[in-house]
C-alpha positions in Angstrom: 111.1 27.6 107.8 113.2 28.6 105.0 114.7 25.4 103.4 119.1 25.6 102.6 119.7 24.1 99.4 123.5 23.6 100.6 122.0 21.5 103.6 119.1 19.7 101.6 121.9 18.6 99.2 123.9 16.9 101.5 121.2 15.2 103.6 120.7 11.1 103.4 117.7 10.7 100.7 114.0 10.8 102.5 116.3 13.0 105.4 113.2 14.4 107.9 115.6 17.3 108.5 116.9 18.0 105.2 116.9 21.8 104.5 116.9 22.6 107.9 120.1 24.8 108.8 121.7 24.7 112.1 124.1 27.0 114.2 125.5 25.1 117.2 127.2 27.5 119.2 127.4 25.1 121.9 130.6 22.7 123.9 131.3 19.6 126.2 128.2 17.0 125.9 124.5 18.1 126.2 124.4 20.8 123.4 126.9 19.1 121.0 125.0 15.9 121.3 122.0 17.1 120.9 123.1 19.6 117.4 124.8 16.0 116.7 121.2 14.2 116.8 119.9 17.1 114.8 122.5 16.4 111.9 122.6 12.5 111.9 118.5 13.1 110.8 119.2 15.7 107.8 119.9 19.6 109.4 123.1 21.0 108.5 124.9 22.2 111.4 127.4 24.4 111.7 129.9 24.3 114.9 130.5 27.9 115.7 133.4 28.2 117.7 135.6 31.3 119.2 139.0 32.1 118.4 140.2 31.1 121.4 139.8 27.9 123.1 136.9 26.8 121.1 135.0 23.8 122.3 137.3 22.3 125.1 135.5 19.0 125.1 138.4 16.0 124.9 139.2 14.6 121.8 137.7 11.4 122.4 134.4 13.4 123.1 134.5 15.3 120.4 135.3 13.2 117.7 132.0 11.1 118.8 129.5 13.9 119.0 130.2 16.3 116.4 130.0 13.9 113.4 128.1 15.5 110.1 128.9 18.6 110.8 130.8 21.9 109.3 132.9 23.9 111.5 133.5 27.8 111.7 135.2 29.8 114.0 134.3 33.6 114.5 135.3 36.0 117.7 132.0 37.2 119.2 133.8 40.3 121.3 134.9 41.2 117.7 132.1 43.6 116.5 132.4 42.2 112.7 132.3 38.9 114.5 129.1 39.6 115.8 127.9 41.3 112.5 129.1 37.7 110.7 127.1 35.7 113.2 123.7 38.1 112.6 124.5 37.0 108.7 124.3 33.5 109.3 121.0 33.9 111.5 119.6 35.8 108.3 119.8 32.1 106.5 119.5 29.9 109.5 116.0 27.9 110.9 117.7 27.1 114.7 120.5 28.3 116.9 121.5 26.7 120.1 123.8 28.5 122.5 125.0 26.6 126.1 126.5 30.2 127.6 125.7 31.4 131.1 122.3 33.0 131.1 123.1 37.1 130.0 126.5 35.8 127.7 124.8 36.1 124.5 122.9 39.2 125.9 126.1 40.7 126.5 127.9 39.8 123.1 125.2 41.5 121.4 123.4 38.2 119.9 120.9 37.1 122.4 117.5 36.2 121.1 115.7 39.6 120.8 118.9 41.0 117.9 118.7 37.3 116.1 115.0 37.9 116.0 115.2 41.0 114.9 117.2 40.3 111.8 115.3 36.8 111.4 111.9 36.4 113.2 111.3 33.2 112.0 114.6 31.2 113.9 114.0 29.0 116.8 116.7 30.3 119.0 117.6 27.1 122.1 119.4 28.3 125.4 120.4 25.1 127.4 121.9 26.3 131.0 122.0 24.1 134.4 119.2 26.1 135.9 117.1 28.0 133.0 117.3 31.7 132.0 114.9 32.5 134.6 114.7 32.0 138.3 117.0 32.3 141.9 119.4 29.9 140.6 120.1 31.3 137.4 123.5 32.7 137.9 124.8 29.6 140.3 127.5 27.2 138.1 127.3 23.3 138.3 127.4 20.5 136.3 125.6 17.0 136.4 125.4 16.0 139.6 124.7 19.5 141.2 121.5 19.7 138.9 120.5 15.6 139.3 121.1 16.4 143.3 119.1 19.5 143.5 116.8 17.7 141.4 115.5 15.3 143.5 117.2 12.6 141.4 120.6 12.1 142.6 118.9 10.6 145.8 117.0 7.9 144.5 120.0 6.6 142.1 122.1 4.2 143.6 121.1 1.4 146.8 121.0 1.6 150.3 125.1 1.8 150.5 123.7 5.9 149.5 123.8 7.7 146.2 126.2 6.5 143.0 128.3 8.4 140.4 127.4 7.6 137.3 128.9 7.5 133.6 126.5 8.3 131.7 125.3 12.2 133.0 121.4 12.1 133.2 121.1 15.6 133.7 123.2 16.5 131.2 121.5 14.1 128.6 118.0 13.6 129.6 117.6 16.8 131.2 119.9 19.1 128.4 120.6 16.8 124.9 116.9 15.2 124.6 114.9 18.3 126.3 116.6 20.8 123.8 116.0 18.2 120.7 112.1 18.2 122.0 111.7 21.7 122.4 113.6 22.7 119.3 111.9 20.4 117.2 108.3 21.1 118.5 109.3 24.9 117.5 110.4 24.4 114.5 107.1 22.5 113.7 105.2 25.6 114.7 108.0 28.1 112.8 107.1 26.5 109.8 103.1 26.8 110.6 103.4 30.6 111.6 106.5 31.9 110.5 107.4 32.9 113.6 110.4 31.6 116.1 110.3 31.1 119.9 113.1 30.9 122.6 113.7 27.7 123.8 114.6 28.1 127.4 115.7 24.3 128.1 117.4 24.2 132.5 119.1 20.7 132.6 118.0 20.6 136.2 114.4 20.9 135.2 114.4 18.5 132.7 115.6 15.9 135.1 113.3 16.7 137.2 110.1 16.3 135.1 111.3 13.1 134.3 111.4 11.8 138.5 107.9 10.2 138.1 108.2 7.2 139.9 109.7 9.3 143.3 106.8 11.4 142.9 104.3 8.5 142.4 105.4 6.9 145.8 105.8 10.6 147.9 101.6 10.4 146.6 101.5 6.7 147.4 102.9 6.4 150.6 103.2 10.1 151.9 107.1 10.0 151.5 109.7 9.7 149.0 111.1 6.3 148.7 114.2 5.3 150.7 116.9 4.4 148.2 117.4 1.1 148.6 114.0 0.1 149.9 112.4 0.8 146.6 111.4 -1.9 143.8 114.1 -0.6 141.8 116.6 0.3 144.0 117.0 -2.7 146.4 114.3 -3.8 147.7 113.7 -7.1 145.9 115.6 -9.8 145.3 114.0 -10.3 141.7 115.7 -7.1 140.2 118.9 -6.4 140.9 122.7 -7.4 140.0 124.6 -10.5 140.8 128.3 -11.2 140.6 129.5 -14.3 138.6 132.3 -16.4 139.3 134.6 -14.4 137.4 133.9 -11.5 138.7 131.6 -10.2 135.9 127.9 -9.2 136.7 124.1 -11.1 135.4 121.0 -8.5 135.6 118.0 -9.9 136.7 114.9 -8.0 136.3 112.3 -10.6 136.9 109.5 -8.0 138.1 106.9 -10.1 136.7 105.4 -13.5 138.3 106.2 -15.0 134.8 109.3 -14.4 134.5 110.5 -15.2 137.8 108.8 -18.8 137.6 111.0 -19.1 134.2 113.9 -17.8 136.1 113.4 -20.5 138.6 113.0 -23.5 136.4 115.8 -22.4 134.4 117.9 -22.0 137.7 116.3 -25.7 139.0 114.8 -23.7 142.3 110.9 -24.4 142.1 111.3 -23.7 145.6 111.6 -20.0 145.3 108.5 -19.2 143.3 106.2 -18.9 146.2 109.2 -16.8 147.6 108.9 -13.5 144.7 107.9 -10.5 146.0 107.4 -11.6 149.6 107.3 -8.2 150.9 109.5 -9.2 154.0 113.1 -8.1 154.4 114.2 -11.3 155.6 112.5 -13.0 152.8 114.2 -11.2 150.8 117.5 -11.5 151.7 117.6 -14.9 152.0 116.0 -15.0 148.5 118.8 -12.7 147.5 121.5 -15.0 149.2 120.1 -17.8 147.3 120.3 -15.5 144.2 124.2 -15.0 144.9 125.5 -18.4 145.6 124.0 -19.6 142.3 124.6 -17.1 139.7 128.4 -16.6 141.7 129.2 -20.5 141.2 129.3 -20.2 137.3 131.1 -17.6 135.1 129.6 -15.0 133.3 129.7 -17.3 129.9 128.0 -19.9 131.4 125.1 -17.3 131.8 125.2 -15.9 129.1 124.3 -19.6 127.5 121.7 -20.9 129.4 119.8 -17.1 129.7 120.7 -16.5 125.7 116.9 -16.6 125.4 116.3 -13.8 127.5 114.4 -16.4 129.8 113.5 -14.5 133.2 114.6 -11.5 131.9 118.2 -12.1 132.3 121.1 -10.7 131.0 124.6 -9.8 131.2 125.9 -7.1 132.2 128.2 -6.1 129.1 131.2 -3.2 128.6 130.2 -1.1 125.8 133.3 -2.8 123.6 131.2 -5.8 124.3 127.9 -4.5 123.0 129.0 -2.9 120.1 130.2 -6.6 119.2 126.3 -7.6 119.9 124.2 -9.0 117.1 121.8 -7.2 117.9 122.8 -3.6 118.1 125.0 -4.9 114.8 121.5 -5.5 112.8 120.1 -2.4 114.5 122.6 -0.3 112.9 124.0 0.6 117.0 128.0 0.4 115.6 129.0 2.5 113.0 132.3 2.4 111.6 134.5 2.6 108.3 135.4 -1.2 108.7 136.2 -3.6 111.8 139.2 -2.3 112.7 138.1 1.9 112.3 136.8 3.4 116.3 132.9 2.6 116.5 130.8 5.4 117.0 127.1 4.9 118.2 124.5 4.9 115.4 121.5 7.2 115.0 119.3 5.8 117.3 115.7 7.0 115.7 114.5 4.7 112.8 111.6 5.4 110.4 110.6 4.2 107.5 112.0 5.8 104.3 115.0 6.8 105.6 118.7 5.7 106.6 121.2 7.6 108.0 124.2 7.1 105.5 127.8 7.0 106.6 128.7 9.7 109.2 131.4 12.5 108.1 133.8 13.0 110.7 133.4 15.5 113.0 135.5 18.6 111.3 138.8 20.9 112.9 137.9 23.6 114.4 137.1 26.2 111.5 137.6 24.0 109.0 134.5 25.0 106.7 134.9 28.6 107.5 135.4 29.9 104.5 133.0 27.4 102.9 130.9 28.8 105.1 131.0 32.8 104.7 131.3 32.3 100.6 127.9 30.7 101.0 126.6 33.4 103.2 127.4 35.8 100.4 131.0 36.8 100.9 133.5 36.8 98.3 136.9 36.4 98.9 138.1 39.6 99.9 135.7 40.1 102.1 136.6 37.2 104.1 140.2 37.8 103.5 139.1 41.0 105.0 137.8 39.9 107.7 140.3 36.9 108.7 142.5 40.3 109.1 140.6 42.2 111.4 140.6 38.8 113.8 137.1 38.1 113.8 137.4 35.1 112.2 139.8 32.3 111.9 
C-alpha cells in the first residue's frame, strides 16, 4: 500500500485509513455506502461518475451516503476516458465497481488492465449474484437476492414474508461484505504488495449470514416455519404489542429473568410459570394477556415505567425519534451542523485514538475533477484538453 499524501492530509488525526486512496465507481446504496464507511474512517475516496446520468441514486440518498468524499466524472466508452481512469489506478490502493459482471471487462478496465498498470490495488466487484456462476447474468435487486437466498422466507410472521426498509441484502450482503473483503485485502496488499479481486454477490453474503435457519433445518430436519419460530412468532415473550395510541412496545424477554421483571413490573406474577410454555394455546392466551395490557396505556406511559430497560422493553421509535435519543446523542449516532441542519447517521465504528471529525458534504457530481487530474499529474492544458475531447466533465 502506497500511502497519498493528499488523502493522509485530510484524514481526522489517529485516522486508521489515512493514506489509503479510494476510487468508488459505484451508485444507489450498497457500494456508495460502503466507499462511504471507507471515508468516514480516513481513505480518500473519489466518486467516479460517467458523463451521463452519473449515480442516479435520489437526492435524499445521496446526500447521506456520499459524505467525505471528492467527485469526478470521466466517460469510460471515451478511450482517454479509459486512459484517465488507468492514471488514477497508477496512485490508487482500492477500487470498487457495482457494474454487471463483464461491464468493466468490456470498457477496457476490468481487474486484469488495473493490475497490469498497478499490481498492488485491491480491485472490489459487488454484483447481486457474484462474477461467477448460472446466475451471473440474471438482474434483481434486494428482495430477489434475500428471496433466492433463503432469507426472504424466514422474515416476517405467519401472515407470510414482509417488505422491509432497510435492504438486508443490499447492506449486509453488498455494503458490509465488500468493507470486510476490501479491508482484509488491503491488510494482505500491504504485507505482499500484491492486490486481489474482491468478488463480493449480495445474494451470497445474505446467505452466509442465515445461521439460525440453518441451525434449526440441523435441529429439527426442516427449516423453521415463519411464524412458528422463537423469533418469528412463536412466543409470546418476543414480539410487538400495539399501545393505546396506536404506537408499538418491543418485548424481547427471551430470558427467564427478564420475563419475571417483565411481570412484576406489569403486576402479572401469574404469568411467570406461563414463559415459554411450548403450547400454542399457551401462548396465545399469554399473548392476549400481553395485548390488553400494553394496548390500555399509550406509548408514553411505557416508555416511563420500562425507561430502565426492565424486561427488555422498549419502544418501538421512528428514526426522527431516535436521533433525538440520549443515547445515540452521546454515542455520536446524530451528526449535524446544529439542531436545526438534516441529521445524518454517525460513523458507527469507535476506537480508541480516534474521532471521526465533522463530515464534508457529499460533493456535485464532478465537482473535484480538476482537483483531481492536477493531482494525478495533469496540468491545465492537459485537462483543458481533455474536457474537449468529452472524456471528462
Amino acid at each position: 500500500m502506497t500511502s497519498s499524501p493528499e488523502s493522509a492530509e485530510s484524514a481526522p488525526a489517529g485516522a486508521p485509513l489515512a493514506g489509503v486512496r479510494v476510487l468508488d465507481l459505484t451508485r444507489l446504496l450498497p457500494g456508495p455506502l460502503g466507499t462511504m464507511h471507507l471515508a468516514d474512517l480516513g481513505a480518500d475516496v473519489l466518486k467516479i461518475e460517467d458523463t451521463g446520468a452519473g449515480d442516479y441514486a435520489s437526492p435524499a440518498v445521496r446526500a447521506l451516503v456520499n459524505r467525505n468524499k471528492r467527485a469526478i466524472r470521466i466517460d469510460l466508452k471515451h478511450p482517454e476516458g479509459v486512459a484517465t481512469l488507468l492514471r488514477l489506478c497508477r496512485q490508487a490502493d482500492v477500487l470498487v465497481e457495482g457494474f454487471r459482471p463483464g461491464v468493466m471487462q468490456r470498457l477496457g478496465v476490468g481487474y486484469e488492465a488495473v493490475a497490469a498498470v498497478n499490481p498492488r490495488i485491491v480491485y472490489c466487484s459487488i454484483s447481486g449474484f457474484g462474477q461467477a456462476g448460472p446466475l451471473r447474468d440474471s438482474p434483481g435487486h434486494d428482495l430477489n437476492y434475500a428471496a433466492l437466498a433463503g432469507v426472504a422466507e424466514q422474515i416476517g410472521n405467519a401472515a407470510g414474508p414482509a417488505l422491509s426498509n432497510l435492504p438486508v441484502a443490499d447492506l449486509l450482503g453488498g455494503t458490509m461484505m465488500a468493507v470486510a473483503g476490501i479491508l482484509a485485502a488491503l491488510f494482505d496488499a500491504a504485507r505482499t504488495g500484491r492486490g486481489r479481486h474482491v468478488d463480493i454477490a449480495m445474494a451470497d453474503g445474505v446467505l452466509a449470514h442465515a445461521v439460525l435457519p440453518l441451525a434449526g433445518l440441523h435441529q429439527h430436519g426442516k427449516v423453521p416455519q415463519i411464524g412458528h419460530s422463537a423469533l418469528t412468532g412463536a412466543l409470546a415473550c418476543y414480539g410487538f404489542y400495539r399501545t393505546a395510541d396506536g404506537r408499538q412496545v418491543a418485548v424481547g424477554a427471551l430470558e427467564p429473568k427478564f420475563w419475571e421483571a417483565l411481570c412484576r413490573r406489569l403486576e402479572r406474577p401469574d404469568l411467570v410459570p406461563l414463559h415459554r410454555s411450548g403450547d400454542p394455546a399457551t401462548e396465545e392466551s399469554v399473548r392476549a394477556a400481553l395485548a390488553a395490557l400494553f394496548g390500555a396505556q399509550p406509548l408514553a406511559h411505557w416508555r416511563e415505567l420500562f425507561r430502565d430497560g426492565a424486561g427488555c422493553v422498549t419502544p418501538v421509535l421512528r428514526i426522527d425519534e431516535t436521533l433525538a435519543h440520549p443515547h445515540f446523542r452521546a454515542r455520536g449516532m446524530r451528526i449535524a451542523a446544529d439542531d436545526a441542519a438534516a441529521p445524518q447517521l454517525g460513523c458507527p465504528i469507535k476506537m480508541t485514538g480516534f474521532e471521526p471529525s465533522a463530515p464534508r458534504p457529499a460533493p456535485r457530481a464532478g465537482e473535484h475533477t480538476d482537483e483531481i487530474l492536477r493531482q494525478a499529474g495533469l496540468d491545465a492544458p492537459a485537462v483543458a484538453a481533455l474536457r474537449a475531447a468529452g472524456a471528462i466533465e
